[in-house]
Backbone as JSON, one array per atom type, in Angstrom:
{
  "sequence": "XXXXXXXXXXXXXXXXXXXXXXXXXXXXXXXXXXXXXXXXXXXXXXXXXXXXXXXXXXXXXXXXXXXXXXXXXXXXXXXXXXXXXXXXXXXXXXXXXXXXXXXXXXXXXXXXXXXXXXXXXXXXXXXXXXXXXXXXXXXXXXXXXXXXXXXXXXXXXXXXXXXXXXXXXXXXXXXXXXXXXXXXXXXXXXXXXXXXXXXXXXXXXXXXXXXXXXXXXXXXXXXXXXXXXXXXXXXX",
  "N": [[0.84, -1.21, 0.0], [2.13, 1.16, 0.93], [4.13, 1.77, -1.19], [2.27, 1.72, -3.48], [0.62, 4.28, -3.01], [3.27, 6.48, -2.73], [3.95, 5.75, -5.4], [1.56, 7.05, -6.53], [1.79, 9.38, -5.65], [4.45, 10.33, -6.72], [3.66, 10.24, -9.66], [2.13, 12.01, -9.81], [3.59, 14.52, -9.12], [5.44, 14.6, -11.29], [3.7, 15.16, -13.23], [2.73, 17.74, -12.46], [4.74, 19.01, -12.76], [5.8, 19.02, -15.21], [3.51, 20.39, -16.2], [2.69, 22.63, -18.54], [3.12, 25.91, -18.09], [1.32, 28.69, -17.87], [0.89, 31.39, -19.83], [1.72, 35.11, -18.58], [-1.24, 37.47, -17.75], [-0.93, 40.81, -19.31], [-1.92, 44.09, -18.45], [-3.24, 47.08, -20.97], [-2.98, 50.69, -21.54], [-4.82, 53.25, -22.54], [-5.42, 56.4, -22.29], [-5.6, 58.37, -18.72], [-5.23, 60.56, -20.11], [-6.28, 62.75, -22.72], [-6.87, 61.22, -25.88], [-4.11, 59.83, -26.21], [-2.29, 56.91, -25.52], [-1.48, 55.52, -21.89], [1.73, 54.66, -21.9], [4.34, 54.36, -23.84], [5.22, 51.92, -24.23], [4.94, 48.35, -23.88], [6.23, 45.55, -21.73], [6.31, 41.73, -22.56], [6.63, 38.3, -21.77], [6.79, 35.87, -23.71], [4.17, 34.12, -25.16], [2.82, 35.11, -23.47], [0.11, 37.32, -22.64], [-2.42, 40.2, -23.52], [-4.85, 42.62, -22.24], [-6.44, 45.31, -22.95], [-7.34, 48.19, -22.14], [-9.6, 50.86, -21.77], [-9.18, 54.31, -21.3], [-9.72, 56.55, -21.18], [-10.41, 60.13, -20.88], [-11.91, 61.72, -22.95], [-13.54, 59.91, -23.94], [-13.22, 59.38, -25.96], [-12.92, 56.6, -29.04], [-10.75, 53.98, -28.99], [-8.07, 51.39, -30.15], [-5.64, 48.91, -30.03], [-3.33, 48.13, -32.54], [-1.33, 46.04, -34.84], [1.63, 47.23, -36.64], [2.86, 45.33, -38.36], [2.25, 43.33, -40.91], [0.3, 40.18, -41.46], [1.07, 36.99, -43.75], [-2.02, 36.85, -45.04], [-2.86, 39.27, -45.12], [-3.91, 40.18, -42.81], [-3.08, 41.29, -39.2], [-0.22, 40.92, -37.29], [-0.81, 41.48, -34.77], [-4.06, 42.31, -32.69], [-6.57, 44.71, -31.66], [-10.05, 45.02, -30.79], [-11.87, 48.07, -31.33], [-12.38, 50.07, -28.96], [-14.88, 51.92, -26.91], [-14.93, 53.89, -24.26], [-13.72, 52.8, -21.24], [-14.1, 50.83, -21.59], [-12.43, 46.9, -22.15], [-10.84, 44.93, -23.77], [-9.22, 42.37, -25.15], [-6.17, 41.68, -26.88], [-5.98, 40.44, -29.41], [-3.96, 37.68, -30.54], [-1.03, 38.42, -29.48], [0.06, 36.9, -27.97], [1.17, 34.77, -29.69], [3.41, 35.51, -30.26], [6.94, 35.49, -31.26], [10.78, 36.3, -29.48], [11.3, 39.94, -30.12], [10.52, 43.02, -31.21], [8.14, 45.29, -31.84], [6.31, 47.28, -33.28], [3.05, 49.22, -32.76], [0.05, 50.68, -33.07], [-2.79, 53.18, -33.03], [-5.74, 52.87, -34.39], [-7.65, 54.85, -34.86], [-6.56, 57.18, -34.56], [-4.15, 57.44, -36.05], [-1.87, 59.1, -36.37], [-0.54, 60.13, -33.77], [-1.24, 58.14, -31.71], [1.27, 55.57, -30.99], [3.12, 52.83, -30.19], [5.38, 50.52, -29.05], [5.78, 47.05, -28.74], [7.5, 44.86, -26.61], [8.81, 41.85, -26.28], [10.46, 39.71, -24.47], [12.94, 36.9, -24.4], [12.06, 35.04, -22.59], [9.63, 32.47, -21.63], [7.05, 31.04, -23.38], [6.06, 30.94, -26.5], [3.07, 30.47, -28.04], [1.94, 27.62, -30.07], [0.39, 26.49, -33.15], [-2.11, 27.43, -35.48], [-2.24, 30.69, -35.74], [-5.07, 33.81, -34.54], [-7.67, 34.35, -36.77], [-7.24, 37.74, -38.43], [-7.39, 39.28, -41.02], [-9.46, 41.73, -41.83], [-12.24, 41.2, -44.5], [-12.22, 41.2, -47.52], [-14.57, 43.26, -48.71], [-16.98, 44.51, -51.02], [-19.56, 46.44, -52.34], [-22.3, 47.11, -54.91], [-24.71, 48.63, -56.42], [-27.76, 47.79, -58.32], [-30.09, 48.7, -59.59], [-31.24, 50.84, -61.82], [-33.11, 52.45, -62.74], [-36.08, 54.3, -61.42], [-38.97, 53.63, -61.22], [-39.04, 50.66, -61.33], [-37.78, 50.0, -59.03], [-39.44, 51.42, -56.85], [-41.93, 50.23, -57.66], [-41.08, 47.43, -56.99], [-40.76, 47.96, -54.09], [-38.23, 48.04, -52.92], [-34.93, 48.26, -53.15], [-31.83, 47.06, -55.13], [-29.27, 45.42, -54.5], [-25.89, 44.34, -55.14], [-23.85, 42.08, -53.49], [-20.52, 41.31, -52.19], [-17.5, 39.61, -50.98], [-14.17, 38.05, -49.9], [-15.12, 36.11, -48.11], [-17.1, 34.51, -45.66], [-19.61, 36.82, -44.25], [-20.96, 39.75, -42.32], [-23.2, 41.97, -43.92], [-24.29, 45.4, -42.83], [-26.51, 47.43, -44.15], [-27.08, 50.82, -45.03], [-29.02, 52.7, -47.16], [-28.99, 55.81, -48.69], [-30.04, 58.92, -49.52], [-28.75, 62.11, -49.7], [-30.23, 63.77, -46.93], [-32.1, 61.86, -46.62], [-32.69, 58.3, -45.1], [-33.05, 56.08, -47.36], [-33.8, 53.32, -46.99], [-32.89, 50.26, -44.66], [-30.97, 47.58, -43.91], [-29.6, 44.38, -42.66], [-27.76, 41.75, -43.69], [-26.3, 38.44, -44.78], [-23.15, 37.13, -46.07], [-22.94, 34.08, -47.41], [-21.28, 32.74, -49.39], [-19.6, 34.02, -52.1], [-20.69, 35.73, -53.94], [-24.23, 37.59, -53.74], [-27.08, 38.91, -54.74], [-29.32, 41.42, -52.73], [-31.92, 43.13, -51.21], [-33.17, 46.16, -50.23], [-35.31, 47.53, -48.29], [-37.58, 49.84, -48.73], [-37.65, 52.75, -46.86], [-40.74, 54.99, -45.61], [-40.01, 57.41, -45.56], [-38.12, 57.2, -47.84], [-39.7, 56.13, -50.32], [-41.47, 57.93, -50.85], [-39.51, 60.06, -51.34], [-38.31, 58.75, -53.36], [-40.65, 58.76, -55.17], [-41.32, 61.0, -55.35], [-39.05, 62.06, -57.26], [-36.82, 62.88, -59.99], [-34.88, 62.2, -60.61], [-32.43, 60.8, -58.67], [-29.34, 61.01, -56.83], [-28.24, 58.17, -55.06], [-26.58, 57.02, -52.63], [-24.81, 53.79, -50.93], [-24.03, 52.08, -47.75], [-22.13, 50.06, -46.15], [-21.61, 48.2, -43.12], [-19.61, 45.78, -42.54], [-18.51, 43.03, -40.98], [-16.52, 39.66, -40.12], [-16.66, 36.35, -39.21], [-14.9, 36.24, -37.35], [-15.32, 38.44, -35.98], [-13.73, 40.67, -37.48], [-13.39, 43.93, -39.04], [-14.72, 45.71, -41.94], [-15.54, 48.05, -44.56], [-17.8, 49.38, -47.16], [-18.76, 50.75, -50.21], [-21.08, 52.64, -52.44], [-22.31, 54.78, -54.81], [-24.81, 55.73, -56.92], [-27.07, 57.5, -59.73], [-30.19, 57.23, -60.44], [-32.93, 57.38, -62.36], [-35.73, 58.21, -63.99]],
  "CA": [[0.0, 0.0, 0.0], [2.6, 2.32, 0.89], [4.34, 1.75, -2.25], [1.28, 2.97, -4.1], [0.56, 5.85, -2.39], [4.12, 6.86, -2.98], [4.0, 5.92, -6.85], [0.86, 7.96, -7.09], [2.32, 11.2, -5.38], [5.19, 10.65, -7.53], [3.5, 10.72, -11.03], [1.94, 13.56, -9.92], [4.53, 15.08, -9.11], [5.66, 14.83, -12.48], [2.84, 15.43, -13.5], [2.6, 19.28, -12.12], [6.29, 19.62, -12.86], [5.74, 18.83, -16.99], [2.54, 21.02, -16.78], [3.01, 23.59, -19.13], [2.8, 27.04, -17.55], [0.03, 29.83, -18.79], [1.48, 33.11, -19.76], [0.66, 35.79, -17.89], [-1.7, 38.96, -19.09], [-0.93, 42.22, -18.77], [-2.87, 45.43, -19.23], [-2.16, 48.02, -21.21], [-4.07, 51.42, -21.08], [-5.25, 54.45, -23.47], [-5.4, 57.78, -21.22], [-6.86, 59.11, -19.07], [-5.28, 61.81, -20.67], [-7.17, 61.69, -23.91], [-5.93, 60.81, -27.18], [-3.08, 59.29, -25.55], [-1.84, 55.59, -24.59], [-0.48, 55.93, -20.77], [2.9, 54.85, -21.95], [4.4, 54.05, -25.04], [5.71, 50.77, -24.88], [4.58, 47.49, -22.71], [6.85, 43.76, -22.24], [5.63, 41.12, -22.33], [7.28, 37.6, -22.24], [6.64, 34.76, -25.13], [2.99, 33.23, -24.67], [1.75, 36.28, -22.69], [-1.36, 37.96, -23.2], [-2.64, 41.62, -23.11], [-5.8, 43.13, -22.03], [-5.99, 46.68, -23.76], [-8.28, 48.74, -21.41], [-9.54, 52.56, -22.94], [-9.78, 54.79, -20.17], [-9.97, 57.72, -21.76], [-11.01, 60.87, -19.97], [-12.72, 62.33, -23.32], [-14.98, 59.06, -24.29], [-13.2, 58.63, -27.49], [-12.95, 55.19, -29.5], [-9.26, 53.3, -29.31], [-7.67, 50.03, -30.66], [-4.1, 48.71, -30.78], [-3.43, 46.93, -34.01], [0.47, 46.24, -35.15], [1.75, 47.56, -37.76], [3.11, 44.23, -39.44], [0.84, 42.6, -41.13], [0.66, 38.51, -41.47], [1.16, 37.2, -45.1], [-3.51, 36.92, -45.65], [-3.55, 40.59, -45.06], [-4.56, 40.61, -41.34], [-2.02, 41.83, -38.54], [0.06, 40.01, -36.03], [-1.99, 41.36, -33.26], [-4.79, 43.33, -32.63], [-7.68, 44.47, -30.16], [-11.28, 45.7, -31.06], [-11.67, 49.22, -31.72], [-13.57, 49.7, -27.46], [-15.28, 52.88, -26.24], [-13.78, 54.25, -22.92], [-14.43, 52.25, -20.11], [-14.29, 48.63, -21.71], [-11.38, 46.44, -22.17], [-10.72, 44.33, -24.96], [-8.01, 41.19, -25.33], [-5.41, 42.24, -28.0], [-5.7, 39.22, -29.9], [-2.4, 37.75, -31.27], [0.24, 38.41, -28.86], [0.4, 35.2, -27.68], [1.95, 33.59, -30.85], [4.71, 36.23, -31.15], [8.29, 35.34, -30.6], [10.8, 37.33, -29.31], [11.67, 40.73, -30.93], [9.89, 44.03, -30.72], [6.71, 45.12, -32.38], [4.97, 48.58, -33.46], [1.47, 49.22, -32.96], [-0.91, 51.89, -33.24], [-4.57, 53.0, -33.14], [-5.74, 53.25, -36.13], [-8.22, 55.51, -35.03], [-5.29, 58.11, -33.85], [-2.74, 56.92, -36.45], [-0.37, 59.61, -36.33], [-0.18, 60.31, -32.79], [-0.84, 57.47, -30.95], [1.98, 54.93, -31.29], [3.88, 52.21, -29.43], [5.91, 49.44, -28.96], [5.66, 46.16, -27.98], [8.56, 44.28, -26.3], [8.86, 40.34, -26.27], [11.68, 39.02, -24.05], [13.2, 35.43, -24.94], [11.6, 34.12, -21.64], [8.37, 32.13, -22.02], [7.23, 29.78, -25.01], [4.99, 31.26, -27.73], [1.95, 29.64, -28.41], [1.99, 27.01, -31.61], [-0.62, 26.66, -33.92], [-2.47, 28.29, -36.11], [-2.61, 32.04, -35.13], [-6.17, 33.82, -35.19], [-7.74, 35.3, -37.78], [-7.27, 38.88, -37.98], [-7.68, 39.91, -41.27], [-10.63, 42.02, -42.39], [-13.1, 41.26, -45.0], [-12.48, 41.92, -48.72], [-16.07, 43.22, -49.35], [-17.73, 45.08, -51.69], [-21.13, 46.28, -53.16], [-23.01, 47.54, -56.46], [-26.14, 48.77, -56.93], [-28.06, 47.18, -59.63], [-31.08, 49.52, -60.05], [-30.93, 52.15, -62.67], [-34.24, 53.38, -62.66], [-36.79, 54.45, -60.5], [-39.98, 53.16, -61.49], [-38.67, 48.95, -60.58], [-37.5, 50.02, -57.26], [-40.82, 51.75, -56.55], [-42.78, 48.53, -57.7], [-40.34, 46.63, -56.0], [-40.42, 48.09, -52.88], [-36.72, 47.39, -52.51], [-33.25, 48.66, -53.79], [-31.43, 45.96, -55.31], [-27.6, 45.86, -54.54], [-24.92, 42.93, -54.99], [-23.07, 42.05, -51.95], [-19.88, 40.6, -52.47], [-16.67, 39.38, -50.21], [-13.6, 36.83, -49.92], [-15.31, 35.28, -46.97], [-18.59, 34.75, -45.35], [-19.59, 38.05, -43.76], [-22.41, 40.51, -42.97], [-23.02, 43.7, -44.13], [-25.03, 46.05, -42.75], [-26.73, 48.23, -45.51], [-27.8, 51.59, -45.24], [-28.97, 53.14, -48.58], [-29.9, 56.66, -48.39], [-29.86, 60.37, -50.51], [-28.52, 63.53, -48.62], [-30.16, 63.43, -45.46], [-32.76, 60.85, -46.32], [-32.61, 57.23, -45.58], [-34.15, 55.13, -48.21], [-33.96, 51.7, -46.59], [-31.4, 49.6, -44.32], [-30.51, 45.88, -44.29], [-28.92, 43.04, -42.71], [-27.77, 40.51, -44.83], [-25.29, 37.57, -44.21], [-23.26, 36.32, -47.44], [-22.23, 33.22, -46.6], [-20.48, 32.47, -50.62], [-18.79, 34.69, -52.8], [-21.4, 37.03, -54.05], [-25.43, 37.26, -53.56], [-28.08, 39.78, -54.36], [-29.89, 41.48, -51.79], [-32.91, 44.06, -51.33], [-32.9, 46.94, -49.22], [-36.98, 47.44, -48.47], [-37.51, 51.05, -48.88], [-38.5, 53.31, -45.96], [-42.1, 55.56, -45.85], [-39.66, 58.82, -46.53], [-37.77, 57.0, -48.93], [-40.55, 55.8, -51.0], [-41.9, 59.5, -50.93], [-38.82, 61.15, -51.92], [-38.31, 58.68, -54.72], [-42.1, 59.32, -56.35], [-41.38, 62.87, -56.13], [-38.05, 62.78, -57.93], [-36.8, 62.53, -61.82], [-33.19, 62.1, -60.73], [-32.11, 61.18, -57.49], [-28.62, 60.04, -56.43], [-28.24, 57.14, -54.36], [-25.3, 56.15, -51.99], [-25.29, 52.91, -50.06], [-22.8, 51.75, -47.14], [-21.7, 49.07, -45.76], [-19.92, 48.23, -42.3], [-19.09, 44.5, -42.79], [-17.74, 41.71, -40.66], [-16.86, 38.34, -40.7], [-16.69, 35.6, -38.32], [-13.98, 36.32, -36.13], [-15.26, 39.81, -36.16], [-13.11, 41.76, -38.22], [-14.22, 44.88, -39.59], [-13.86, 46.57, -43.26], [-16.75, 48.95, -45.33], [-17.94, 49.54, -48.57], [-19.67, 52.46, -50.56], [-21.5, 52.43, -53.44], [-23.63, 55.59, -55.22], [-25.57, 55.41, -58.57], [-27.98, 58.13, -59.83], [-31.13, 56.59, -60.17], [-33.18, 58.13, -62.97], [-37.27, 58.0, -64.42]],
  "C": [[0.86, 1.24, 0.0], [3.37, 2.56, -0.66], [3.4, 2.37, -3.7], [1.0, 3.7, -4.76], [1.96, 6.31, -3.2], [4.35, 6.97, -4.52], [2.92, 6.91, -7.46], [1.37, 9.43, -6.9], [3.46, 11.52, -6.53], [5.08, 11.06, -9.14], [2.73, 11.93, -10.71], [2.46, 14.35, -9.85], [4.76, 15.46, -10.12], [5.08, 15.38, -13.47], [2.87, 17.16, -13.8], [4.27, 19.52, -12.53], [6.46, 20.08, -14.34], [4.94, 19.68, -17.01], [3.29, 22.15, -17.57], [3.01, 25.08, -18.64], [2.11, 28.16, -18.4], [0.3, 30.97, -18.32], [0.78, 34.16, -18.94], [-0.19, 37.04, -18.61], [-1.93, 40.02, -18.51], [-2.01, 43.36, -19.47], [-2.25, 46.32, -19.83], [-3.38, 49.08, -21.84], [-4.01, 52.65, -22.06], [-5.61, 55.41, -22.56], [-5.09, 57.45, -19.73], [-6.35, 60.22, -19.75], [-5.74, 61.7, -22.29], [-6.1, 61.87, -25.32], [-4.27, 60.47, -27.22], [-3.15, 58.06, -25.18], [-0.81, 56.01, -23.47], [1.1, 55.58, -20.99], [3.32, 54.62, -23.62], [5.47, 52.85, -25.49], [5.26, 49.47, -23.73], [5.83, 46.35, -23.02], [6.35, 42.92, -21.47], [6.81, 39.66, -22.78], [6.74, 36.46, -23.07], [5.79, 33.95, -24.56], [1.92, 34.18, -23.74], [0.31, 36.89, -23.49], [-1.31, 38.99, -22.81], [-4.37, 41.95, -23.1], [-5.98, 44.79, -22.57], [-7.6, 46.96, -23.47], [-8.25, 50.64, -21.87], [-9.92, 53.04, -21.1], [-9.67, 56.36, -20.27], [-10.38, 58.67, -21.71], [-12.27, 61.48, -21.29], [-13.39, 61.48, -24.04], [-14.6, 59.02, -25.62], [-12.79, 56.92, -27.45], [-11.67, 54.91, -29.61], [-8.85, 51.87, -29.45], [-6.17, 49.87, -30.35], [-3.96, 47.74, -31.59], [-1.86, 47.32, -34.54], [0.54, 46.87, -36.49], [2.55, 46.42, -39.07], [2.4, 43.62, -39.54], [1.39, 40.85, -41.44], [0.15, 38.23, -43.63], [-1.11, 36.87, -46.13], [-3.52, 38.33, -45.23], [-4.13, 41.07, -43.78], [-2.78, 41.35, -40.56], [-1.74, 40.68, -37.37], [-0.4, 40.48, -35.0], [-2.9, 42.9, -33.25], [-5.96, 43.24, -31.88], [-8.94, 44.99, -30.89], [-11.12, 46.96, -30.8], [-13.22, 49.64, -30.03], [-13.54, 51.61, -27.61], [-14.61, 53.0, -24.2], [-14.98, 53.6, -21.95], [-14.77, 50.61, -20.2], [-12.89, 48.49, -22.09], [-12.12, 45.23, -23.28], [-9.34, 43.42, -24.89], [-7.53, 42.18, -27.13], [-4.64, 40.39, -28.42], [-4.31, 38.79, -31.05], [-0.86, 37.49, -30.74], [0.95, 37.23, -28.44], [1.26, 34.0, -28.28], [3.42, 34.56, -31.31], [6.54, 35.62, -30.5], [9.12, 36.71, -30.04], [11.4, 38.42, -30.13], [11.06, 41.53, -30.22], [8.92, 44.66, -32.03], [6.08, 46.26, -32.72], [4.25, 48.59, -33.46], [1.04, 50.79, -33.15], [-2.33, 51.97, -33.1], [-4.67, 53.64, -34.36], [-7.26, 54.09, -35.85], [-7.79, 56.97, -34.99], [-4.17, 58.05, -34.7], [-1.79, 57.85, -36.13], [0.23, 60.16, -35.23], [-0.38, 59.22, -31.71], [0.0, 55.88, -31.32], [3.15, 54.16, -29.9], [4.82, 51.35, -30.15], [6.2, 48.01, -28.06], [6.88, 45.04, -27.88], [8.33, 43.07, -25.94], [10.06, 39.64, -25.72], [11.7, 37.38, -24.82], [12.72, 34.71, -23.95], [10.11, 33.47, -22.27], [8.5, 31.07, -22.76], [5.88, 30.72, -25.68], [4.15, 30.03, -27.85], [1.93, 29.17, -29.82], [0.78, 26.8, -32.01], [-0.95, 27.16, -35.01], [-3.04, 29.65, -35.53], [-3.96, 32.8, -35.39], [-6.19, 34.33, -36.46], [-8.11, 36.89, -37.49], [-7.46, 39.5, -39.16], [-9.21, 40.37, -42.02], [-11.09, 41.37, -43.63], [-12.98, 41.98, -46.54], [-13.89, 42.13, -49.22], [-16.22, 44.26, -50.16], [-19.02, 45.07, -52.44], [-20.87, 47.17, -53.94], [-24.6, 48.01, -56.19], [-26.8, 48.56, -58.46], [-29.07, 48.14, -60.15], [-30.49, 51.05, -60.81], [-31.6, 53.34, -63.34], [-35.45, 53.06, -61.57], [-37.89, 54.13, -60.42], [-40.15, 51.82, -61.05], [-38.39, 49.49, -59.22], [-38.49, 50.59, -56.65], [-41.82, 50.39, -56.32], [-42.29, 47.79, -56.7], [-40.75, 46.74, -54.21], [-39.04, 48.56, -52.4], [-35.58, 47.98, -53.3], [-32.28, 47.63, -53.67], [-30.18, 46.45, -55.21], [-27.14, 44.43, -54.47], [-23.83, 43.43, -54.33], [-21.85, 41.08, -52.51], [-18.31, 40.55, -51.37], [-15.81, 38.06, -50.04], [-13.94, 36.07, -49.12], [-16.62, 35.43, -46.57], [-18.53, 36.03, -44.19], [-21.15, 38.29, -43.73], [-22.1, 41.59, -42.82], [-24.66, 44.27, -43.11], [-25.01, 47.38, -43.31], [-27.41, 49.5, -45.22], [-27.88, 52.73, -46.6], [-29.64, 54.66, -48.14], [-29.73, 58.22, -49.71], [-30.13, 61.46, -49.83], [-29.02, 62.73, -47.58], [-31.48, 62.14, -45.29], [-32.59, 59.55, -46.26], [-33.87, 56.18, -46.31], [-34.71, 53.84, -47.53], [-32.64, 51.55, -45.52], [-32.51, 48.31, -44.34], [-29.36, 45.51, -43.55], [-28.52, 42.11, -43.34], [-26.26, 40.03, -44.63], [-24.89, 36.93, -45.83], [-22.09, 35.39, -47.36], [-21.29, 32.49, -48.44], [-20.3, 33.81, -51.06], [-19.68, 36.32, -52.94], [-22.98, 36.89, -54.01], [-25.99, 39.04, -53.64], [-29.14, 40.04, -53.23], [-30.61, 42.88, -51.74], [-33.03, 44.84, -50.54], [-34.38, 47.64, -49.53], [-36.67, 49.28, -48.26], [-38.4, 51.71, -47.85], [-39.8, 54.34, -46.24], [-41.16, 56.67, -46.45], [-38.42, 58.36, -47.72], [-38.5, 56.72, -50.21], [-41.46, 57.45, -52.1], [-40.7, 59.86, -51.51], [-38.57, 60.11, -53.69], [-39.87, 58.97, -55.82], [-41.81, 60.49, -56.28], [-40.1, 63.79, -57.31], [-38.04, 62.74, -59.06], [-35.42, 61.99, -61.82], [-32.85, 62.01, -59.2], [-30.64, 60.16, -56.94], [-28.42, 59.36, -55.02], [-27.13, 56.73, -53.52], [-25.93, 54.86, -51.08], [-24.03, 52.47, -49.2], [-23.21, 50.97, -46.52], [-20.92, 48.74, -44.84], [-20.53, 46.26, -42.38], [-18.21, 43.59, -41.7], [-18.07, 40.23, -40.57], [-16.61, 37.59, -39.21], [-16.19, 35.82, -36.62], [-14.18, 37.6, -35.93], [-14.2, 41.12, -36.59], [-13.79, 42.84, -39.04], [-13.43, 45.63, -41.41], [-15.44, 47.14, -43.63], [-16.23, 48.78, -46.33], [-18.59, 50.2, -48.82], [-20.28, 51.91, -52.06], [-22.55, 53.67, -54.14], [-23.4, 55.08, -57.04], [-27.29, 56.74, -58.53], [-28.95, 57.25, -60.69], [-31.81, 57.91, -61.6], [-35.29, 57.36, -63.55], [-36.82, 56.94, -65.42]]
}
C-alpha cells in the first residue's frame, strides 16, 4: 500500500512539474489623458497575453493593431476598436516570438503609437494564429431606374466578399434614408434588397433624378471589420 501511495504522489509530481505554464496577461491602457496611450511601450514575455483597457477621460474610441501585417492581409496582433471604459483582449500576442513590435490605433494613427517588447523568456503559443484579417467586401447597386424600385419596394444591390460576412446596408440620398438591411453572405457574391422606408418611398415618387449612396460596415466571423460604398444616380 505504501508503495502505491508513494507511486501515485510521484506521477503527480511529475505530473505538475511537466505542466506547461500559462502566460501571464498584462494590461495596457489608453489615457486618461485623452488621445493618448499611458505609456508608449509594454513587455511582455513569449505566450503572454494583453488586455488593452480605454480609459480615456474624453470618451473617445481606441484600438491597438500592429503595424506588421501577417502574409492573408490581417495583422500580427490586434484588439477591437472599445469605447472608454471597456477592455478588450489584444488578440495575437500570444503567438509572437521574441523581438519588438509597433502598434498603433488606427483611429489616432499619427499620434498614438507604441511598442511592444517580447523578451526570450516564455514559449509562444503554436498553432495556427487567429484570424485577424478584415473582409475583402464590396457592393453595387443594380437599379438604374426608378420606377422597378418603386414597384419593387426594394433597392437591389450585390453584396460581395472573400469570406462569409455581414453587411449592414444603409442606402440613403442627402439626409434621407431610403432603406437599411442586414444581410449575411455566406459564398462569394449574392443579391440582396434593401426594403424602402415611408420617406424614402416618398422622396423617390417625387423625384426625376435622385442620387443614391449605399454603405456598408461588414464583418466576418472572427469579427473583423472593413466597409464599402457604393452611389448610382437613379433616374425616371
Amino acid at each position: 500500500m505504501r508503495r502505491v501511495t508513494t507511486g501515485v504522489a510521484l506521477a503527480l509530481a511529475a505530473a505538475l512539474w511537466t505542466a506547461p505554464a500559462l502566460g501571464a496577461d498584462h494590461t495596457y491602457v489608453a489615457g486618461p489623458t485623452p488621445l493618448q496611450y499611458a505609456s508608449d511601450s509594454i513587455t511582455i514575455d513569449q505566450g503572454d497575453t494583453i488586455t488593452f483597457q480605454n480609459k480615456d477621460s474624453s470618451g473617445a474610441k481606441h484600438d491597438v493593431t500592429s503595424d506588421a501585417k501577417t502574409p492573408d492581409g490581417g495583422r500580427l496582433f490586434k484588439s477591437a476598436t472599445i469605447d472608454s471604459g471597456k477592455t478588450a483582449p489584444v488578440v495575437g500576442v500570444d503567438y509572437l516570438k521574441a523581438g519588438d513590435y509597433s502598434f498603433y490605433c488606427t483611429v489616432h494613427p499619427d499620434f498614438m503609437k507604441g511598442t511592444l517588447h517580447v523578451t526570450a523568456n516564455g514559449t509562444p503559443k503554436t498553432g495556427t494564429p487567429p484570424d485577424t484579417a478584415p473582409p475583402n467586401a464590396s457592393i453595387a447597386i443594380l437599379d438604374r431606374r426608378i420606377g422597378p424600385v418603386l414597384k419593387r419596394g426594394a433597392l437591389r444591390v450585390q453584396l460581395r466578399s472573400d469570406e462569409e460576412s455581414r453587411f449592414k446596408l444603409t442606402a440613403s440620398s442627402g439626409r434621407t434614408i431610403l432603406g437599411t438591411l442586414t444581410a449575411v453572405l455566406k459564398s462569394k457574391s449574392r443579391t440582396a434588397q434593401i426594403p424602402l422606408t415611408k420617406a424614402g418611398r416618398k422622396l423617390l415618387r417625387r423625384s426625376r433624378r435622385l442620387k443614391v449612396r449605399v454603405k456598408a460596415a461588414v464583418n466576418d466571423a472572427a469579427n473583423n471589420n472593413s466597409a464599402a460604398t457604393a452611389t448610382r444616380t437613379l433616374v425616371r
